[in-house]
C-alpha positions in Angstrom: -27.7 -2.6 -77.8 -26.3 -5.3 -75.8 -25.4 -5.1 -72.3 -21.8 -5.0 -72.9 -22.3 -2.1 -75.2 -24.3 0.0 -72.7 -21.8 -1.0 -70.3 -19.1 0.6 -72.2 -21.1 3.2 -73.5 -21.7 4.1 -69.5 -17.6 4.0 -68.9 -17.3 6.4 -71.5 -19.8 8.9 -69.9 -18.3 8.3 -66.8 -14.5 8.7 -68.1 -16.2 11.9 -69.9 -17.6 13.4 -66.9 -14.6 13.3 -65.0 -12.7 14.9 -67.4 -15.9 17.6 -67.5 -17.3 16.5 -70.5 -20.2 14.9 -71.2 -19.9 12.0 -73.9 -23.7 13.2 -75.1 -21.4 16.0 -76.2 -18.9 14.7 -78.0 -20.9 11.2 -80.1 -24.3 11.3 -80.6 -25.8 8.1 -81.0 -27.9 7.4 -84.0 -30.2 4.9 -85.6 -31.1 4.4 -89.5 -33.8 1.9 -89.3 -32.7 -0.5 -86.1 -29.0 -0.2 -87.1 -27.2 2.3 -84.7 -24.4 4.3 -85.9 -22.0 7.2 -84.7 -20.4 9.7 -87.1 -17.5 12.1 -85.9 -13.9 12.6 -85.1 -13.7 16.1 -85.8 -11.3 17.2 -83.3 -8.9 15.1 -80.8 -11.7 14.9 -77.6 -14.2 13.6 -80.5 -11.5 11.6 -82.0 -11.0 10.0 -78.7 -14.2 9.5 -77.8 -15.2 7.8 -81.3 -12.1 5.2 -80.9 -13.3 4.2 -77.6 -16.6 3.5 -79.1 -15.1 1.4 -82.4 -15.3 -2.2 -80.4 -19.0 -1.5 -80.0 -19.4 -1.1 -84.1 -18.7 -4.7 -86.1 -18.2 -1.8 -89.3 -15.8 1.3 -88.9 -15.3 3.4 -92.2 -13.0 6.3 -92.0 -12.7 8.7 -94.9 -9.6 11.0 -96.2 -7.6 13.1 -98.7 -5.0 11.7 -100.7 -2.7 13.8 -98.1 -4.1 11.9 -94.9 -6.6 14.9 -94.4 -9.6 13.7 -93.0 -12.9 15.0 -94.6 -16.7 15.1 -93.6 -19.6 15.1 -95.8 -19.4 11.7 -97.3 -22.6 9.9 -98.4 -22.6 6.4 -97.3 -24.7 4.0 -98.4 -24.8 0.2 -97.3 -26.8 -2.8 -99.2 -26.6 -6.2 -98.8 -26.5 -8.5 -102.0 -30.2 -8.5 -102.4 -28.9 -4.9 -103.6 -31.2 -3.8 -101.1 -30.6 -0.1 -98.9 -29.8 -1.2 -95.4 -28.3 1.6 -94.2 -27.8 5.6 -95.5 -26.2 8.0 -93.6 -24.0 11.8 -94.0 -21.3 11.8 -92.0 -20.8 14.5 -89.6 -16.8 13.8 -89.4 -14.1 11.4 -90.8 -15.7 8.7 -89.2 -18.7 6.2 -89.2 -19.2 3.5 -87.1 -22.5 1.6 -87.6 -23.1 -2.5 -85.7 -25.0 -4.4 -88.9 -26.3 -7.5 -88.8 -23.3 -10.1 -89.6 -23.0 -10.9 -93.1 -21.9 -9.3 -96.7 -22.6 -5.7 -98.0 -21.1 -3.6 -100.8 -20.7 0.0 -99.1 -20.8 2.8 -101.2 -19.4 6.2 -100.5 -19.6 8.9 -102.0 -17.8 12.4 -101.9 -17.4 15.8 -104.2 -18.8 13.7 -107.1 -16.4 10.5 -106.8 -18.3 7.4 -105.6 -15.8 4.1 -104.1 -17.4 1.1 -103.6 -16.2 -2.2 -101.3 -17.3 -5.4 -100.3 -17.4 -6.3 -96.8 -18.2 -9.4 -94.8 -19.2 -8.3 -91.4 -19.2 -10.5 -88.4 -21.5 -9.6 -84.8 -18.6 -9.3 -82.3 -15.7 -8.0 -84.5 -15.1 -4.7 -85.9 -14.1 -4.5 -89.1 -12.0 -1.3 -90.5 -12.3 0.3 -94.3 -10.3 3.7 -95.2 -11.7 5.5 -98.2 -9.2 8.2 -99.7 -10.3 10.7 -102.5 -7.8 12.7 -104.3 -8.4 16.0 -102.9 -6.0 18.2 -101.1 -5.8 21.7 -99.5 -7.2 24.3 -101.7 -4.3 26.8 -103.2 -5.0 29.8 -101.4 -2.8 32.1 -103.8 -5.4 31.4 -106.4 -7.6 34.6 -107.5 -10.6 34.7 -106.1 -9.3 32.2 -102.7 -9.3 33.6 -99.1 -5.9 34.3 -97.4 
């Protein structure tokens, strides 16, 4: 990490122990390889606390239903055009912010069988956004068999 990035990581903690929660809490910090990554935003505090952490990340992916639901579970895979696996990861949340070496990947995600793929070109300093939508929506609950 570079110093800027433990120097907002630490305004973070400190924003999140004033408020009386701890940002080990909320975003767990990660590492596949060398490449660290955060997966989350399950809730508005984690939500918030992911966001604040985006600048840190030069690749943000976010993941949805075709109704703006966000969903979890998504298998992400990252290779660079050597079609080499550079990063792999579950996320834990509708979010997943990982800081790659600059340069292009294809990203793969998958979810409930339906794989979408994109190219990115990632640079050091900037973050760079993809939304992934699957066309899934809220189960019908007056179905037999479905809780109520």
């Amino acid at each position: 990490m570079t110093l800027r990035r433990l120097t907002r990581a630490g305004v973070l903690a400190l924003t999140c122990a004033a408020a009386g929660v701890w940002a080990a809490d909320l975003v767990l910090v990660q590492k596949y390889k060398l490449i660290p990554y955060v997966t989350g935003g399950v809730g508005d505090a984690e939500q918030a606390a992911m966001r604040k952490l985006a600048p840190e990340y030069n690749l943000g992916l976010v993941f949805s239903g075709k109704e703006g639901r966000y969903i979890s579970g998504v298998n992400v895979t990252v290779k660079n055009p050597s079609d080499e696996v550079v990063f792999s990861a579950v996320t834990e949340g509708p979010m997943l912010f990982a800081d790659l070496p600059a340069g292009r990947y294809t990203v793969e995600a998958t979810f409930d069988g339906t794989t979408h793929t994109r190219q990115v070109t990632l640079a050091e300093e900037r973050h760079r956004r993809v939304v992934m939508t699957w066309p899934v929506s809220e189960p019908d609950l007056t179905e037999p068999g479905r809780a109520s």
